[in-house]
C-alpha positions as CSV (number, residue, x, y, z in Angstrom):
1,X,31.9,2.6,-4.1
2,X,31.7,3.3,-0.4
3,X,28.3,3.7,1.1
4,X,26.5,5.9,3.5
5,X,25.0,4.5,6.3
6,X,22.5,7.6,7.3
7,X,22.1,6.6,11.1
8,X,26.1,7.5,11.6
9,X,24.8,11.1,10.4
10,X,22.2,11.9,13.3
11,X,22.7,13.8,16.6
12,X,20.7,13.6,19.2
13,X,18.1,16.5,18.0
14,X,18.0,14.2,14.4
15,X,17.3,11.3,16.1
16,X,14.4,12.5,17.6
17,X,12.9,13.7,14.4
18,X,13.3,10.9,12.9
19,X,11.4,8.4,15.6
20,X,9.0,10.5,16.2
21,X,8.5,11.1,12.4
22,X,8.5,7.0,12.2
23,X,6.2,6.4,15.0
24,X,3.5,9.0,13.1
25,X,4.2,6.4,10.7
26,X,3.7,2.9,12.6
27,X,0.4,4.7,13.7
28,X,-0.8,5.5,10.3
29,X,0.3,1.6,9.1
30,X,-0.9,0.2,12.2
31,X,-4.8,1.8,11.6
32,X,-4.5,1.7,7.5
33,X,-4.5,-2.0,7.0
34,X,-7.0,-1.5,3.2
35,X,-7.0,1.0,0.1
36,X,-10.1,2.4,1.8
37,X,-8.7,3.0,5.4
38,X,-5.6,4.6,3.6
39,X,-7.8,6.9,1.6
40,X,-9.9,7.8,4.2
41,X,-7.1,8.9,6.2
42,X,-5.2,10.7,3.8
43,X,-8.1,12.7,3.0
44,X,-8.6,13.3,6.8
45,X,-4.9,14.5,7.2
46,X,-5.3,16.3,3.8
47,X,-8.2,18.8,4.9
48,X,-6.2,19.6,8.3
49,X,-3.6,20.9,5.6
50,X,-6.2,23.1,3.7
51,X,-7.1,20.7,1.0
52,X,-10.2,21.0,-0.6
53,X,-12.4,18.4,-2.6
54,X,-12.1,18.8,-6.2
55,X,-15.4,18.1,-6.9
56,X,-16.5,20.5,-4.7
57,X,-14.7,22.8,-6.7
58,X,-15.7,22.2,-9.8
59,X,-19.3,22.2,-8.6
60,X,-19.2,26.1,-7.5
61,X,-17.7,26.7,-10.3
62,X,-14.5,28.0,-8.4
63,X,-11.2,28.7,-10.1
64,X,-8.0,27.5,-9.4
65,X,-4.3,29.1,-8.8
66,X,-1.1,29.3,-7.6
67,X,-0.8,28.3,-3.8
68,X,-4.2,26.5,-3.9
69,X,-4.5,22.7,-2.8
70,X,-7.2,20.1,-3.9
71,X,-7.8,16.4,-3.9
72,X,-10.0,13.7,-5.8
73,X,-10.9,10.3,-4.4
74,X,-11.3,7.3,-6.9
75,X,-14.0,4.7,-6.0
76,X,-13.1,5.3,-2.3
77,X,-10.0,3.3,-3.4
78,X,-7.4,5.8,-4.8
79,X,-6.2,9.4,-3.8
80,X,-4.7,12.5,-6.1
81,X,-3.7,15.2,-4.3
82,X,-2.0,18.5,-6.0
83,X,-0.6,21.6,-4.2
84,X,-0.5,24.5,-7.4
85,X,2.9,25.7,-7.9
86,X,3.8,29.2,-9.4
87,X,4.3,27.7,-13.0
88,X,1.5,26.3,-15.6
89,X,1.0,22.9,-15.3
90,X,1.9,22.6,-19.1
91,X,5.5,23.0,-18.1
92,X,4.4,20.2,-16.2
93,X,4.6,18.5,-12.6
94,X,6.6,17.0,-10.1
95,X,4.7,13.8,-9.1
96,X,5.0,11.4,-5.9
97,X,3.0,7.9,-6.9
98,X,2.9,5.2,-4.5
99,X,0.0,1.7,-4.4
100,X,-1.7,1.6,-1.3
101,X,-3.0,-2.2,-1.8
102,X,-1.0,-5.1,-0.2
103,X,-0.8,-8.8,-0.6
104,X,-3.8,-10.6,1.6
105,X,-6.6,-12.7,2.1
106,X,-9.9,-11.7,0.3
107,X,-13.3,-13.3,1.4
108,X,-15.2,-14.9,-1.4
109,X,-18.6,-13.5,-2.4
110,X,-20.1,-16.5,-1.0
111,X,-18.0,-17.5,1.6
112,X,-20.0,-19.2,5.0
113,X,-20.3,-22.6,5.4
114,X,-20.4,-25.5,7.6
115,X,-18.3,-28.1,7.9
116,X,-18.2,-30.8,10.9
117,X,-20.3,-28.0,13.4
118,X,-17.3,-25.8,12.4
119,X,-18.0,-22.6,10.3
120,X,-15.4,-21.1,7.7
121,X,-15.0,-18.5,5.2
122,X,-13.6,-19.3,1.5
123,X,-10.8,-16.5,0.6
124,X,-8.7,-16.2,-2.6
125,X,-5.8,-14.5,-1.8
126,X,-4.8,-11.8,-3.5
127,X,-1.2,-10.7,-4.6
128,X,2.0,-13.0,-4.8
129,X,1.9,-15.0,-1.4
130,X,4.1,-17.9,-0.5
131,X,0.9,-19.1,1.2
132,X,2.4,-21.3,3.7
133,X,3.0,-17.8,5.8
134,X,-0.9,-17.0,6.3
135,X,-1.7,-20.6,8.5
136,X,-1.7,-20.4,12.2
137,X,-1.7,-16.5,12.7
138,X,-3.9,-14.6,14.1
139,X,-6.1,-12.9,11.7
140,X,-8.5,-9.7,11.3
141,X,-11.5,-8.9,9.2
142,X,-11.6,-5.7,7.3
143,X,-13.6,-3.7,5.0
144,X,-17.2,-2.9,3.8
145,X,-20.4,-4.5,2.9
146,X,-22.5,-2.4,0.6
147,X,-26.3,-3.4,1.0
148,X,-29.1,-3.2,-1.4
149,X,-30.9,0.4,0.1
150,X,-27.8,1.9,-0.8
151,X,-25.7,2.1,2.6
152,X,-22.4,0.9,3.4
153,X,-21.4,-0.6,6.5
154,X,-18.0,-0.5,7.6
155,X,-16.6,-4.3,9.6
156,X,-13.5,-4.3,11.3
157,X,-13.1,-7.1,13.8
158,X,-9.8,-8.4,15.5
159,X,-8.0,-5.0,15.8
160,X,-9.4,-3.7,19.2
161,X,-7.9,-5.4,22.1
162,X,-11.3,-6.7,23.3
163,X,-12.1,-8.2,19.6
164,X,-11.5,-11.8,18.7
165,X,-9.2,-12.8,16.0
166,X,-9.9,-15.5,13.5
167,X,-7.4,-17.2,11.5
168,X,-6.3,-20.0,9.0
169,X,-5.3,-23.6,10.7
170,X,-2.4,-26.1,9.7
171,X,-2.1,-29.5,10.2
172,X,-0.6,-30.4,13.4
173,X,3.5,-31.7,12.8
174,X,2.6,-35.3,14.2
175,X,0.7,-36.2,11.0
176,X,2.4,-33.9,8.8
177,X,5.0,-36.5,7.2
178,X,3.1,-36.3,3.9
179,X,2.7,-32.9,4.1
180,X,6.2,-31.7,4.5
181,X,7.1,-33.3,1.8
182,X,5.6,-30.9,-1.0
183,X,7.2,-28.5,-2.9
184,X,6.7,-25.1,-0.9
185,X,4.0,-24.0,-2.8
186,X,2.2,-26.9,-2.5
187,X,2.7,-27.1,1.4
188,X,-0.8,-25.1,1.2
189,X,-3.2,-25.0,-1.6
190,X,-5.3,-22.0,-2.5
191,X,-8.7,-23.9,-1.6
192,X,-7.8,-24.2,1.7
193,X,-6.7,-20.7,3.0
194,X,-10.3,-21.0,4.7
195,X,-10.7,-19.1,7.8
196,X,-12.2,-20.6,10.7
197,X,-14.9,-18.3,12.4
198,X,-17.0,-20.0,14.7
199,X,-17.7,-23.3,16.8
200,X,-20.5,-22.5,18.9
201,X,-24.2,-23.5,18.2
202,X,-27.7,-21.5,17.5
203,X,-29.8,-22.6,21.1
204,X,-32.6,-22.2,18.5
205,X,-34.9,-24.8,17.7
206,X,-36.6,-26.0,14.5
207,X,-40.6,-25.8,15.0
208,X,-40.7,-29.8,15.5
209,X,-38.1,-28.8,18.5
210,X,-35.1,-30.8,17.0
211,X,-31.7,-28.7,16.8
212,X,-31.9,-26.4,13.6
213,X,-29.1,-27.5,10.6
214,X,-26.1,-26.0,10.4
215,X,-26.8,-24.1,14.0
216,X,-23.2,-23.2,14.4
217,X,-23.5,-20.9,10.8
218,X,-26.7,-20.0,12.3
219,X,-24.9,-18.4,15.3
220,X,-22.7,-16.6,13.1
221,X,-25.6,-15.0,10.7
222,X,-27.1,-13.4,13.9
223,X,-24.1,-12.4,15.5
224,X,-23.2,-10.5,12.4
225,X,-27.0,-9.6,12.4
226,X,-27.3,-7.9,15.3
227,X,-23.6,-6.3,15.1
228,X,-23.9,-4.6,11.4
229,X,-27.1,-5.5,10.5
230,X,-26.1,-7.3,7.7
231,X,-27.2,-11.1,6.2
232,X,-25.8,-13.8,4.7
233,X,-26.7,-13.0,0.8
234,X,-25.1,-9.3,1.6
235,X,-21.5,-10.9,1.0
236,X,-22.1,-10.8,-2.5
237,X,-21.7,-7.2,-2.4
238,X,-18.8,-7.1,0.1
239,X,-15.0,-6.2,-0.3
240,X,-13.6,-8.3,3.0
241,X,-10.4,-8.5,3.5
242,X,-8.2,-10.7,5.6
243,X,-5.3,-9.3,7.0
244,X,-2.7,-10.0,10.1
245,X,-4.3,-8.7,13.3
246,X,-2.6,-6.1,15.8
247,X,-0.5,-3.0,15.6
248,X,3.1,-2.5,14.0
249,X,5.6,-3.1,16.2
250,X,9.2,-1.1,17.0
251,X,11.4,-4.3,16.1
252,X,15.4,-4.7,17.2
253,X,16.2,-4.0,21.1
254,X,17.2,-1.0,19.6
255,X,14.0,0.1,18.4
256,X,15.6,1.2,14.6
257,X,13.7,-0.7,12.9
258,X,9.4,-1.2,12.3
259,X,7.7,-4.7,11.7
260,X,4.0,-4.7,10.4
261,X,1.8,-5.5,7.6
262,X,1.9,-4.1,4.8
263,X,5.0,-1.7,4.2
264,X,4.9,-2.8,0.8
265,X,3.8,-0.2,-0.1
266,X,2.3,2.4,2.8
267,X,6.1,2.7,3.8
268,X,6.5,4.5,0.2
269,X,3.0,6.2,0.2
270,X,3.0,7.7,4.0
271,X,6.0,9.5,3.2
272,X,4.9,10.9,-0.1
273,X,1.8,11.9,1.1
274,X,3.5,13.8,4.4
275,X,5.8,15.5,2.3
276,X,3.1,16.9,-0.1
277,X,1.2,18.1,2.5
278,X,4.0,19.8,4.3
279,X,5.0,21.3,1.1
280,X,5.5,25.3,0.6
281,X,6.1,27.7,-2.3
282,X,6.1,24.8,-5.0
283,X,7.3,26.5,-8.4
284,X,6.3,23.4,-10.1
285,X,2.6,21.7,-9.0
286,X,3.4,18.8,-6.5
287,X,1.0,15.7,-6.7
288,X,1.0,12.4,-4.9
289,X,-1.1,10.0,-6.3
290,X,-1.8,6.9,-4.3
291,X,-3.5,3.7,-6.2
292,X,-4.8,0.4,-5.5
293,X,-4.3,-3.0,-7.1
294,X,-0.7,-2.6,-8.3
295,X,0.0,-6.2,-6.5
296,X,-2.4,-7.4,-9.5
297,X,-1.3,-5.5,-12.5
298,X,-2.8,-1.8,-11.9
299,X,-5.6,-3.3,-13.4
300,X,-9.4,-1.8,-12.9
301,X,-10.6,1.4,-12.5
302,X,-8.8,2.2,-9.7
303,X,-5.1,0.9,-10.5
304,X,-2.3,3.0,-12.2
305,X,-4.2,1.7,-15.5
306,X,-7.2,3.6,-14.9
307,X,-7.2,7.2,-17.0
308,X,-8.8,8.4,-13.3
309,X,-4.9,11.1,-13.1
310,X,-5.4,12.2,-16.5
311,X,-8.8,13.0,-15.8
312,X,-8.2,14.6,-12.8
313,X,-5.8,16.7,-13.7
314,X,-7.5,18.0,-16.8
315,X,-9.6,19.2,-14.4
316,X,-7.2,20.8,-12.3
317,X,-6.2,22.5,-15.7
318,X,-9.8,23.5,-16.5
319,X,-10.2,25.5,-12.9
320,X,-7.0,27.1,-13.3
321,X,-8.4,28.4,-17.5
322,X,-5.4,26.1,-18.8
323,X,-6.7,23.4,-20.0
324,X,-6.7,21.7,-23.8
325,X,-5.9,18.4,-24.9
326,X,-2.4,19.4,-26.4
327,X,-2.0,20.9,-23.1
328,X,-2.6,18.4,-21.0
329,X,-0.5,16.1,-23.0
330,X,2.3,18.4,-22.7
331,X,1.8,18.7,-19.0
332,X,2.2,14.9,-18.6
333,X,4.8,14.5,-20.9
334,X,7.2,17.8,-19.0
335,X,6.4,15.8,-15.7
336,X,9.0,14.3,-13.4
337,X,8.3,11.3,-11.4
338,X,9.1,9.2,-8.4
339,X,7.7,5.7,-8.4
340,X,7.3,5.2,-4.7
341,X,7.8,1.7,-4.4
342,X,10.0,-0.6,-1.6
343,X,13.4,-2.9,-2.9
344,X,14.5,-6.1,-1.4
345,X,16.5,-5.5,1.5
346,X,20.0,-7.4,1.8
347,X,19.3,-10.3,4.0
348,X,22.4,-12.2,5.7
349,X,20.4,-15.2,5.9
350,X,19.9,-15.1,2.3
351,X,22.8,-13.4,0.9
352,X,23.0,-15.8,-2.1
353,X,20.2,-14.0,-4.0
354,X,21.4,-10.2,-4.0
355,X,24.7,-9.2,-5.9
356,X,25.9,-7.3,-2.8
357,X,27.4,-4.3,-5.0
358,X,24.1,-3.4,-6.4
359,X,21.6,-3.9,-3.8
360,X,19.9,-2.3,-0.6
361,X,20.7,-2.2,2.7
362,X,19.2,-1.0,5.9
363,X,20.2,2.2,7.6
364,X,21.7,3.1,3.6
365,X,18.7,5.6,3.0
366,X,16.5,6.4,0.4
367,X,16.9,3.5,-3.3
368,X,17.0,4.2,-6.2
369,X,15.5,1.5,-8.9
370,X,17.1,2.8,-12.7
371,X,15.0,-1.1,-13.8
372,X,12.9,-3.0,-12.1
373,X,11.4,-6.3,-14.2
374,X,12.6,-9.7,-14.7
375,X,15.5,-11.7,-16.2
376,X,16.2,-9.0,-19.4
377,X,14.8,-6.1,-18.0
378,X,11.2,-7.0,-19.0
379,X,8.4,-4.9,-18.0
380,X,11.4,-2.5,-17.1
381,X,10.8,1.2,-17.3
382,X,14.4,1.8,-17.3
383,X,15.0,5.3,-16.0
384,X,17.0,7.7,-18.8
385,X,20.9,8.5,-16.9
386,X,20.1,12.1,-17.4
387,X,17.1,12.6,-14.8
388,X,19.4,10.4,-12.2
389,X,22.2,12.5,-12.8
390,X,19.7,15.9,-12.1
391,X,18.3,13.2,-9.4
392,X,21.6,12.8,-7.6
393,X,22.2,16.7,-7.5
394,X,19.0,17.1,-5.6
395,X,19.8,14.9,-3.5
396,X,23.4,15.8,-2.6
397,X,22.2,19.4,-2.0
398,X,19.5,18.5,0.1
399,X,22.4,15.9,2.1
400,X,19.8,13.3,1.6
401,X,21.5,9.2,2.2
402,X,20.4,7.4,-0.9
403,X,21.8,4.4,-2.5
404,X,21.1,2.4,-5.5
405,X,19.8,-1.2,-6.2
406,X,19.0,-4.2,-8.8
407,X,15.6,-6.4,-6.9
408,X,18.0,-9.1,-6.4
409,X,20.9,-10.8,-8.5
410,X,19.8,-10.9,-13.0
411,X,17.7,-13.9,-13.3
412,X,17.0,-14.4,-9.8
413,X,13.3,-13.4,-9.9
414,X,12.0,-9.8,-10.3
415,X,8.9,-7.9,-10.7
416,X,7.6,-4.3,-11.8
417,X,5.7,-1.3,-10.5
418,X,3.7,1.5,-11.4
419,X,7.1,3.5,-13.3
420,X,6.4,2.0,-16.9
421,X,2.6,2.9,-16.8
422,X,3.6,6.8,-16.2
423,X,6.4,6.2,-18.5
424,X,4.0,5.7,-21.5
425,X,3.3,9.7,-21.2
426,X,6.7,10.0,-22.0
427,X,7.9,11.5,-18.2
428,X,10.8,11.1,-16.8
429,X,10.0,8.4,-13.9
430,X,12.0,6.2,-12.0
431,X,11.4,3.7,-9.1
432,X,12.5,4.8,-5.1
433,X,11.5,4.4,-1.9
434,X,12.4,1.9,1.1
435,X,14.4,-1.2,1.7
436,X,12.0,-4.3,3.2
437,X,12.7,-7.7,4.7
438,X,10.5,-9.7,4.4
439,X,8.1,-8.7,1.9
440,X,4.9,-9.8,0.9
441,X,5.1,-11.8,4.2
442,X,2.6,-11.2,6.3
443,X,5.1,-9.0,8.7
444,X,7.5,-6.9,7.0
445,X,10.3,-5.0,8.2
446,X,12.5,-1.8,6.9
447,X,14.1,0.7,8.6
448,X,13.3,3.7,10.3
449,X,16.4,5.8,9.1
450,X,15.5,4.6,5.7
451,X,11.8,5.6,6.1
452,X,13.2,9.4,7.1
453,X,15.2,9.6,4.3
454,X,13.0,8.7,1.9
455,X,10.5,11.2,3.5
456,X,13.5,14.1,3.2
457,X,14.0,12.8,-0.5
458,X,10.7,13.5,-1.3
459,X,10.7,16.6,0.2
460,X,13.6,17.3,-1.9
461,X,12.2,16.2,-5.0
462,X,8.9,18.6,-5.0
463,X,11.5,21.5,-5.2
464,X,13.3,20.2,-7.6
């Protein structure tokens, strides 16, 4: 079956839409490194567009309808976002859902310590890492530290040009011999993803005037101190997170393609989110729901797993005088789906995992996932053939690129998404989004005509 590549489709007016429609993009990836930096941003860009808090709402006791837009926040974590179509939600919704976390570095709870007047910080990563990737790269510090009066202070450190960076160390290639001769994931062990944050001693002095212990973790304490006002034992109530410092870059002398941290998945959930909130005269309610921790299971009270959408739209359903549990049920169940989520992009360097015919290619457009899973299909949602059939129409007729794809050749590896947890409402849901190299490396790279097609599929899809 031939395929479409969508750049040979562009004039010189498309073209322009769709870089400067990907560099809105590298901006938002660039800034929105965490869950909470996407949230807060989408939130941000959600309230230019007219979107009020639900809560708010439901507090004033205000009711909801047709052509109204609201949003609820999870834990500062996860996003929902509905514009009200023209029908009741009982006939149900047309949904965009997308995971905003990505694989990473996270600092322990109690992480400082001294070692040989050097100072370090325990991680655990977080995700599936080939953990060889995170050594010798310049690293930055994101995320909050909640004290005990009730505040939260916001760190970010290494991202501004004037900010240092910090960073994991390997062992130098001249007395690596035994080193290089572990299995890959052995090359670096877990325990020693340690991030190296300081060399430079306290000038204090003990009362008996000798040099005070540990005076180079000393130096750190009051730096962070004086900065954010924070002390050591406040780490146990911080979310830190390690993550490759600096901007996404425009990659290819070309400029058609983007590489930055974490595409996987903001490349699916930018575009979901944008074409919600350019969205007009929906028949059928639009949501995009963007989650956290689907790199660990969509586990917790803020992954997919968490009943936080069902709750939130039986509230929705509640201000617009529509709401019972059979209804709601029905609702879910009469809902079509797109699980945002990125594919494996065919690599020529490493052709021998993908079965060519059924996998993703750059500048081929939107993918389509039928399965995801592993070896038999396991963990598989499995998308029914008749909502990809009504799935291909709306594409056609919208003259969006799309293609299909397998995550690699059957019994090569695998692995899942959110589709299977909104499957279990019985919707029709089915895994699409962008093609990345790279991922779950610390850089990643897709596409930018895929990024724009996916965006114009989604676009699509709310209509549909």
């Amino acid at each position: 079956m031939e395929r479409k590549n969508a750049w040979k489709k562009y004039g010189k007016e498309d073209l322009k839409t769709v870089f400067d429609f990907s560099e809105a993009y590298r901006q938002f990836i660039s800034c929105c490194k965490t869950e909470r930096e996407c949230v807060k941003e989408a939130v941000r860009l959600a309230k230019e567009r007219g979107y009020r808090d639900l809560q708010d709402v439901i507090a004033k006791n205000e009711t909801l309808s047709a052509g109204d837009k609201v949003y609820a926040v999870n834990k500062e974590k996860a996003v929902v976002l509905y514009h009200i179509g023209k029908e009741p939600l009982e006939k149900g919704m047309n949904i965009l859902g997308a995971h905003i976390d990505s694989p990473r570095l996270d600092i322990k709870q109690v992480p400082l310590y001294e070692d040989s007047e050097l100072v370090l910080m325990d991680t655990h990563y977080y995700g599936g890492i080939k953990k060889y990737q995170w050594v010798a790269l310049p690293l930055a510090l994101h995320g909050v530290v909640a004290l005990k009066d009730g505040s939260v202070v916001e760190v970010c450190i290494g991202e501004d040009a004037s900010d240092p960076v910090v960073g994991v160390s390997d062992l130098l290639i001249h007395l690596a011999g035994e080193q290089m001769s572990k299995k890959a994931d052995k090359v670096i062990e877990g325990e020693n993803l340690d991030i190296l944050v300081g060399s430079m001693p306290s000038y204090e002095k003990e009362e008996d005037g000798k040099d005070a212990k540990e005076a180079v973790k000393k130096n750190i304490l009051a730096l962070l101190k004086e900065k954010y006002g924070i002390e050591e034992e406040d780490f146990i109530s911080a979310e830190l997170e390690a993550v490759p410092a600096g901007p996404a870059r425009d990659y290819g002398i070309d400029r058609s393609m983007i590489m930055g941290y974490g595409h996987d998945d903001k490349v699916c959930a930018y575009p979901s989110l944008a074409a919600l909130l350019n969205a007009d005269n929906l028949d059928k309610t639009g949501v995009c729901v963007l989650v956290d921790k689907e790199e660990i299971g969509s586990v917790g009270a803020t992954g997919m797993h968490s009943r936080f959408f069902e709750n939130m739209t039986a509230e929705v359903m509640e201000r617009m005088g529509q709401y019972s549990e059979l209804k709601l049920r029905r609702a879910l169940t009469a809902s079509n789906m797109l699980s945002s989520d990125v594919n494996a992009a065919f690599d020529p360097n490493y052709a021998s995992v993908s079965e060519k015919k059924n996998t993703s290619f750059f500048g081929n457009g939107m993918v389509f996932m039928k399965y995801t899973g592993a070896r038999g299909k396991s963990g598989s949602n499995d998308a029914s053939a008749e909502y990809l059939a009504a799935l291909r129409k709306v594409m056609d007729d919208a003259n969006v690129t799309y293609q299909t794809s397998e995550l690699g050749k059957v019994d090569a590896g695998g692995g899942g998404t959110i589709a299977y947890i909104m499957g279990n409402y019985g919707m029709n849901v089915v895994d699409s989004g962008v093609a990345v190299q790279n991922m779950h490396a610390p850089f990643e790279v897709i596409s930018k005509a895929d990024l724009y097609e996916t965006y114009r599929g989604y676009e699509a899809f709310l209509h549909m």
